[in-house]
MMTF fields as JSON, N, C-alpha, C and O atoms, coordinates in Angstrom:
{
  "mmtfVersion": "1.0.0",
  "mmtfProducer": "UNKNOWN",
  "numBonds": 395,
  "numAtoms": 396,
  "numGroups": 99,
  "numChains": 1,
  "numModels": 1,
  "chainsPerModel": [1],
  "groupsPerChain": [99],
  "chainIdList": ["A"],
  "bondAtomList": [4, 2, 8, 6, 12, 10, 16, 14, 20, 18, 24, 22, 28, 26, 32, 30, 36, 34, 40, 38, 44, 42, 48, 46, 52, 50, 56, 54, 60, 58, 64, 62, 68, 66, 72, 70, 76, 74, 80, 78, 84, 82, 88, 86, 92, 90, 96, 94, 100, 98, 104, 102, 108, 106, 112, 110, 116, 114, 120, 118, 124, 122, 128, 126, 132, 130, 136, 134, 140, 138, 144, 142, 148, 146, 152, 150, 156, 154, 160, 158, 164, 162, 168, 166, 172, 170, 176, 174, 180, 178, 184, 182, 188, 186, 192, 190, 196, 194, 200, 198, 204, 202, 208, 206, 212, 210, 216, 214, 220, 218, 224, 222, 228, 226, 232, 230, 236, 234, 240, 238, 244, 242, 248, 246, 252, 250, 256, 254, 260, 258, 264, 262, 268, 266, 272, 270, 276, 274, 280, 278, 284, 282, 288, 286, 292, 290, 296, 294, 300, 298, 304, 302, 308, 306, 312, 310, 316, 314, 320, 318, 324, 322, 328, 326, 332, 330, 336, 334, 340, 338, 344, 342, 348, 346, 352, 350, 356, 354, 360, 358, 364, 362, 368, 366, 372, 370, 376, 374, 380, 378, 384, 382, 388, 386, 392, 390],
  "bondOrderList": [1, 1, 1, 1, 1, 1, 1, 1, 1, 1, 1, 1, 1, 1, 1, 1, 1, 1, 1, 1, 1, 1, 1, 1, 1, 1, 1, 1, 1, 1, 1, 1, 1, 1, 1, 1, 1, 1, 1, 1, 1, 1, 1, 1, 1, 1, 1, 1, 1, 1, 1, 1, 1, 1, 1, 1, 1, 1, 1, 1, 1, 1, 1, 1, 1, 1, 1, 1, 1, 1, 1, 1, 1, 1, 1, 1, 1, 1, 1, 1, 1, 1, 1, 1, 1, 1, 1, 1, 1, 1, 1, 1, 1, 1, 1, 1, 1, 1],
  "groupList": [{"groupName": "UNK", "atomNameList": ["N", "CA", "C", "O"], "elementList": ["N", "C", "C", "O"], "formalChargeList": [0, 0, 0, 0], "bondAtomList": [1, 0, 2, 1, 3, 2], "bondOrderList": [1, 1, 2], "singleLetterCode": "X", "chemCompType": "L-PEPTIDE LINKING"}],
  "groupTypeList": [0, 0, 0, 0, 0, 0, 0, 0, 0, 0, 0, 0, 0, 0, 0, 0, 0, 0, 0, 0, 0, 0, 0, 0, 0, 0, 0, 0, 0, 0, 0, 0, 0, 0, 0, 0, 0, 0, 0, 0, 0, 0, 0, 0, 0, 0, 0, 0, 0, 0, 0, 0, 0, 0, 0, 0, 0, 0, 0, 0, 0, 0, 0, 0, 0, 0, 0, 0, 0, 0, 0, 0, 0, 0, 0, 0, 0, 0, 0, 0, 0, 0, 0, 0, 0, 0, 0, 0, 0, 0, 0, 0, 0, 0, 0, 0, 0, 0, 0],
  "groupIdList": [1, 2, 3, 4, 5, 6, 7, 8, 9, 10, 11, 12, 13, 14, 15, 16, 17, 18, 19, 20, 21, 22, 23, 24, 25, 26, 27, 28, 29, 30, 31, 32, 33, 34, 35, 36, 37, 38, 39, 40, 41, 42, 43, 44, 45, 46, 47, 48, 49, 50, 51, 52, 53, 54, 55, 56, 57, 58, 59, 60, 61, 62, 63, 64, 65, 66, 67, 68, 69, 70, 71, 72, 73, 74, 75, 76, 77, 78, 79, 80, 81, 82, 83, 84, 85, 86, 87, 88, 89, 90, 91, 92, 93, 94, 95, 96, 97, 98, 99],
  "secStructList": [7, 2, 2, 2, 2, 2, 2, 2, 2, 2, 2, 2, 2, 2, 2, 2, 2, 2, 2, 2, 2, 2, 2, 2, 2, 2, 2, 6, 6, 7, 7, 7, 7, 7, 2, 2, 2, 2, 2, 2, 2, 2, 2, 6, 6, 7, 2, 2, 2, 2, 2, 2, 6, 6, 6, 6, 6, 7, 7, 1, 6, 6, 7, 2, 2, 2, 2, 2, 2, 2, 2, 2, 2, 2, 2, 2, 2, 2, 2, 2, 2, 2, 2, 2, 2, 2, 6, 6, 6, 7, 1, 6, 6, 7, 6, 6, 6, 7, 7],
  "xCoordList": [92.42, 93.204, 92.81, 93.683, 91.472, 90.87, 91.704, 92.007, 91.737, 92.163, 93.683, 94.209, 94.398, 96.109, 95.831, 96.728, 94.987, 95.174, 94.764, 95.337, 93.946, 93.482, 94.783, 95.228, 95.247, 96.568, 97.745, 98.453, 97.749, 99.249, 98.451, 99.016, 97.426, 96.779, 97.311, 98.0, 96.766, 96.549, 97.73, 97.861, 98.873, 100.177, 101.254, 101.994, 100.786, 101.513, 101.163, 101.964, 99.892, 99.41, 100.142, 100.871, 99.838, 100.396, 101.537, 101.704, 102.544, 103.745, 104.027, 105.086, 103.307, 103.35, 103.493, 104.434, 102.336, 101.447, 102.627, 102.796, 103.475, 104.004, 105.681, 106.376, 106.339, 107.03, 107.04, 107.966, 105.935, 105.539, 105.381, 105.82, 104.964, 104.911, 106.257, 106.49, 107.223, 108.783, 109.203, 109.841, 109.06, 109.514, 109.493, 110.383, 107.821, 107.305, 108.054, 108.266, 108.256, 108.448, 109.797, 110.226, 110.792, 112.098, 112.79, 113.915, 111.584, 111.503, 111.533, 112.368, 110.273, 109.723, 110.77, 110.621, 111.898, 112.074, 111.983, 112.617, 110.839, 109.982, 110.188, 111.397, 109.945, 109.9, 110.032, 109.145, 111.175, 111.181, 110.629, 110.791, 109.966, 109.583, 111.104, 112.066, 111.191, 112.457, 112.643, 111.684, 113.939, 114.149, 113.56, 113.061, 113.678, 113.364, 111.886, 111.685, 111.064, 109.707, 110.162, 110.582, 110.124, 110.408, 110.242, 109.458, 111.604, 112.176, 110.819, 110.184, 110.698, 109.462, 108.455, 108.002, 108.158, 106.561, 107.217, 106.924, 107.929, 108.456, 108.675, 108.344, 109.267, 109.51, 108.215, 108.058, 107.544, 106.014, 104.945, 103.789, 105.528, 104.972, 104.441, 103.617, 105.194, 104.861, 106.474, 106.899, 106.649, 108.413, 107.31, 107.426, 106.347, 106.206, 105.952, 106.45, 105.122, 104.512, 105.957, 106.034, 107.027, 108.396, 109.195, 109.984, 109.005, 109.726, 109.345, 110.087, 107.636, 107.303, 107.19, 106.927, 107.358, 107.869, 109.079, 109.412, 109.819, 111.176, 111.466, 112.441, 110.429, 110.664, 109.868, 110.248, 108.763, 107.886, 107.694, 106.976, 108.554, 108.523, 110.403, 110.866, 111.074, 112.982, 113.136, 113.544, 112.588, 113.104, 113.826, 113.51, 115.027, 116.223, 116.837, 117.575, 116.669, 116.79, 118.817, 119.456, 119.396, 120.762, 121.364, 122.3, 120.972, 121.652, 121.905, 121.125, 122.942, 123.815, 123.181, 122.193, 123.172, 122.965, 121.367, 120.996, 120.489, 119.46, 118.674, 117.874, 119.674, 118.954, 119.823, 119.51, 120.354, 121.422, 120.406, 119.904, 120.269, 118.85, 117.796, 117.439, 117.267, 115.642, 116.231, 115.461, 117.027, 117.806, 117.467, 116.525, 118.14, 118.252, 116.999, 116.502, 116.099, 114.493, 113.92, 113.09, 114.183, 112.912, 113.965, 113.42, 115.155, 115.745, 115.452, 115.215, 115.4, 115.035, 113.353, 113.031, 112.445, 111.465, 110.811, 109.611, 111.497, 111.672, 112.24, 111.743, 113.194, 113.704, 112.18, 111.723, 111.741, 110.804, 109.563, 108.627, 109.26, 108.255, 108.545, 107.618, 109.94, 110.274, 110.222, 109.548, 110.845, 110.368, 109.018, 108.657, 108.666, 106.649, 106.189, 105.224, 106.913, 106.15, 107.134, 106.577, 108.512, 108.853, 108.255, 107.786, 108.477, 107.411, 105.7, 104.819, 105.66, 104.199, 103.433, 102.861, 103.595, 102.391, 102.404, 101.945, 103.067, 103.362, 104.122, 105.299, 103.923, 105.034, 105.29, 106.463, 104.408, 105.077, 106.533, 107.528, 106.181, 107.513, 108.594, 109.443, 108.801, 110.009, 110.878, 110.496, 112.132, 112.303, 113.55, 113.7, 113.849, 114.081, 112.823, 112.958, 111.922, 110.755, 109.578, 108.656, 109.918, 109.223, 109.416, 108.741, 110.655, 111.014, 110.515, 111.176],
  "yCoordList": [-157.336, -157.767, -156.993, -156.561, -156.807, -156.133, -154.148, -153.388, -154.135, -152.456, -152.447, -151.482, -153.515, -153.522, -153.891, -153.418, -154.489, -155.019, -153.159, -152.437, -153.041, -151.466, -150.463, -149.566, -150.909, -149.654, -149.704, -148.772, -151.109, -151.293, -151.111, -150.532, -151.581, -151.098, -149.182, -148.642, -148.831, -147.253, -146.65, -145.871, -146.836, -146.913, -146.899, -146.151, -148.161, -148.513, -147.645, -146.919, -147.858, -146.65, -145.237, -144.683, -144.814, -142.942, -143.438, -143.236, -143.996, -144.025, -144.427, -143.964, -145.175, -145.262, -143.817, -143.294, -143.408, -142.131, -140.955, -140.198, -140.711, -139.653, -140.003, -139.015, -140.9, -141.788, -141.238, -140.735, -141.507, -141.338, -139.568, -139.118, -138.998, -137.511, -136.738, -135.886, -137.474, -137.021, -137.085, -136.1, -138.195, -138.925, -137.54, -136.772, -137.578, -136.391, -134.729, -133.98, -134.515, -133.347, -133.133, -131.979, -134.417, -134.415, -134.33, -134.027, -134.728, -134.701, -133.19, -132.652, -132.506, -130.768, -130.16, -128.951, -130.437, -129.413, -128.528, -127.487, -129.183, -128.737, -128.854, -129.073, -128.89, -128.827, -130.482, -131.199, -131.118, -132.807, -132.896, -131.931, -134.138, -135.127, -135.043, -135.692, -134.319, -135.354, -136.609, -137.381, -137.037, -138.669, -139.294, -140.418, -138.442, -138.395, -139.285, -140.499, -138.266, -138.795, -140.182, -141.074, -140.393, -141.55, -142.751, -143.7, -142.256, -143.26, -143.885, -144.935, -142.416, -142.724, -143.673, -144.657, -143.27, -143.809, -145.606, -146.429, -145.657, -147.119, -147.783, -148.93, -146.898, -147.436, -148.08, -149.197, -147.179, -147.567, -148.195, -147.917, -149.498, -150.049, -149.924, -150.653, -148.776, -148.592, -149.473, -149.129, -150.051, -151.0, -150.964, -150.162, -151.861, -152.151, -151.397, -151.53, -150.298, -149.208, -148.46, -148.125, -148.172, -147.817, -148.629, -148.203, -149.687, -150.822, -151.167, -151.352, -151.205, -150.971, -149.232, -149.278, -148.247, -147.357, -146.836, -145.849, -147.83, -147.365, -148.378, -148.16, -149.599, -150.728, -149.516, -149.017, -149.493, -148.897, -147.325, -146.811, -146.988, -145.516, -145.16, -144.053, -146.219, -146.239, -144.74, -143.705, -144.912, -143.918, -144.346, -145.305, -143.553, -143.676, -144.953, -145.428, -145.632, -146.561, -146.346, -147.141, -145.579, -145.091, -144.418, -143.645, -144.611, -143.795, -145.121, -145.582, -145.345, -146.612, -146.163, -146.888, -145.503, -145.096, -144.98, -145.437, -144.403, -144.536, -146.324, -146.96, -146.455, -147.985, -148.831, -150.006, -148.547, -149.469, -149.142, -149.958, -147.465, -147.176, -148.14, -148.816, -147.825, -148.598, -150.309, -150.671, -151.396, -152.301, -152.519, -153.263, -151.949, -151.784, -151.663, -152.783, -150.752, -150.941, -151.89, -152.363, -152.43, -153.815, -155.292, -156.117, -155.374, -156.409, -156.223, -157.156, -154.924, -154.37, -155.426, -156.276, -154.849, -155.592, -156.912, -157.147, -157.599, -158.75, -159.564, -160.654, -159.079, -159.62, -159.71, -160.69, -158.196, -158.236, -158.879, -158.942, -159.276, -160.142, -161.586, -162.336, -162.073, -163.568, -163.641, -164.592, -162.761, -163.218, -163.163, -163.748, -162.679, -162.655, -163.802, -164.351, -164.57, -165.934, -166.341, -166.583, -166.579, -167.334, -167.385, -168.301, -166.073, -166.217, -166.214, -165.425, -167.406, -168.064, -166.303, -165.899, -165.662, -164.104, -163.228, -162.097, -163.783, -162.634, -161.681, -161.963, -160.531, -159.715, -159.465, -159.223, -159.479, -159.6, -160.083, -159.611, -161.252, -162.506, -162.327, -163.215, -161.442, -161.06, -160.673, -159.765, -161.357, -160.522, -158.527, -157.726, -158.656, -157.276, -156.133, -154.91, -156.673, -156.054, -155.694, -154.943, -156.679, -156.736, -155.671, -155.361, -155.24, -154.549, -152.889, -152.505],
  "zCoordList": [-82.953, -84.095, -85.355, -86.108, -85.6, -86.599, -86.766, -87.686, -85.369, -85.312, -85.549, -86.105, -85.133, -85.78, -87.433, -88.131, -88.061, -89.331, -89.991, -90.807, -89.428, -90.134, -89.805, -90.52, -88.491, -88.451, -89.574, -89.954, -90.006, -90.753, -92.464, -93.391, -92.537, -93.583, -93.919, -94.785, -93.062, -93.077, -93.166, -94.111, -92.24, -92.174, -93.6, -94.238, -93.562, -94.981, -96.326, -96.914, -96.664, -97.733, -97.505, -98.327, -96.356, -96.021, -95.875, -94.672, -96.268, -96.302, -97.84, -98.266, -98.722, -99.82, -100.481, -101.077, -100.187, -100.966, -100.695, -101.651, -99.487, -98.919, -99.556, -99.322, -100.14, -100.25, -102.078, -102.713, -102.427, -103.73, -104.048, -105.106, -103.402, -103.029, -103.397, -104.255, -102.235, -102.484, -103.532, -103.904, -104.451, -105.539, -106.428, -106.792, -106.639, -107.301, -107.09, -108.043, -106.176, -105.729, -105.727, -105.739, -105.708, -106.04, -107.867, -108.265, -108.596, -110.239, -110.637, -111.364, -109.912, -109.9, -109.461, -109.641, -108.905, -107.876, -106.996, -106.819, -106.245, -104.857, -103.699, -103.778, -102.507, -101.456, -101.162, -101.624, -100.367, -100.604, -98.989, -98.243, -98.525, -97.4, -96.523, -96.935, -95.481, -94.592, -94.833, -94.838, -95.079, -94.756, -93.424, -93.372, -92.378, -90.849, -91.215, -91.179, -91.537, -91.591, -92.357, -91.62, -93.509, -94.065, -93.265, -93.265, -92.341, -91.407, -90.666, -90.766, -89.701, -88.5, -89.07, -88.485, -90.272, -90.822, -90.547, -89.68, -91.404, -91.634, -90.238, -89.938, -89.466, -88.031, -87.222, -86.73, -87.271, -87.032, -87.352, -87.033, -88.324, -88.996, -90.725, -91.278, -91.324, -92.605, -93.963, -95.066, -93.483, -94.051, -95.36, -96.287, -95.275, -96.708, -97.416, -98.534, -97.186, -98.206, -98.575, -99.757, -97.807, -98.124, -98.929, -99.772, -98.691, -99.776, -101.267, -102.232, -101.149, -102.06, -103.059, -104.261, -102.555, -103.256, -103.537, -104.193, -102.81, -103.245, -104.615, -105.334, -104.914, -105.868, -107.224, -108.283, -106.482, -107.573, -108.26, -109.118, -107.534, -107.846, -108.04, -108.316, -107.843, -108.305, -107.45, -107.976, -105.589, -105.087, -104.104, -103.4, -103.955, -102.804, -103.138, -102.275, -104.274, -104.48, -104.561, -103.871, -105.17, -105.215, -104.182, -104.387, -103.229, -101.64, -100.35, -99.517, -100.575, -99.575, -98.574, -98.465, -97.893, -96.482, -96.098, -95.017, -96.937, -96.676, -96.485, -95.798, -97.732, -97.723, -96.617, -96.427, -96.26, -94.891, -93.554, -92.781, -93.562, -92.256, -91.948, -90.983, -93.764, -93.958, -93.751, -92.862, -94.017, -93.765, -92.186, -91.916, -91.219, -89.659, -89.737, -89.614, -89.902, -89.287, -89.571, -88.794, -90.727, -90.974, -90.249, -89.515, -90.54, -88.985, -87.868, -87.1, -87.51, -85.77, -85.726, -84.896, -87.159, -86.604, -87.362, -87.222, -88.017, -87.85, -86.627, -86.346, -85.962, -84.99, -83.714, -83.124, -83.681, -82.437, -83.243, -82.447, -84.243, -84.713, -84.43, -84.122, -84.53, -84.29, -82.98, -82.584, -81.89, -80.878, -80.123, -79.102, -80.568, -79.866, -80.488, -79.954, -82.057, -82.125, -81.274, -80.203, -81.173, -80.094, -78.528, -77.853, -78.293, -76.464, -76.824, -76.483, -77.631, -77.853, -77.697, -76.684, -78.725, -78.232, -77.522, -77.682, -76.451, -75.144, -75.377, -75.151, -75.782, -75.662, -74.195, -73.914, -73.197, -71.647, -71.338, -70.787, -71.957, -71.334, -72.293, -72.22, -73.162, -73.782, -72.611, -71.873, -72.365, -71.995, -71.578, -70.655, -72.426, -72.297, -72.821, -72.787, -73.174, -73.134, -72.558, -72.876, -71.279, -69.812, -68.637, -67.656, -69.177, -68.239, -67.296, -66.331]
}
């Protein structure tokens, strides 16, 4: 439990920081972050450090589509968070996730 609390810890920050990076580098007119990455990081557990820099840093904050993506990833995993409390923990006994 300790090594997932450190993954989403870690996660979340390098998605803050990289998030915040773009921001920067989109002001300069530099070299910008793929949205792609964006995505992945968030997909993989970084939603908040993305949410919170898109609050705190007013990025992507004006692009329908990006924010409809980032939208779908954090339902996708809210959904697979409600059901693992529903199948009491198991992600086994999910099941289309058993499979």
């Amino acid at each position: 439990m300790k090594f997932l609390l450190l993954y989403f810890l870690i996660i979340n920050f390098a998605t803050l920081i990289i998030a915040g990076y773009d921001k920067y580098s989109a002001t300069k007119n530099k070299r910008r972050t793929p949205e792609n990455t964006l995505f992945s990081m968030a997909l993989f557990g970084g939603s908040v450090g993305l949410l919170v820099a898109m609050l705190w840093f007013r990025h992507k904050t004006s692009k329908p589509f990006f924010i409809l993506k980032f939208s779908a990833i954090v339902f996708i995993q809210l959904v697979i968070a409600v059901l693992i409390v529903v199948y009491d923990n198991n992600v086994a006994s999910i099941p289309f996730l058993s499979r």
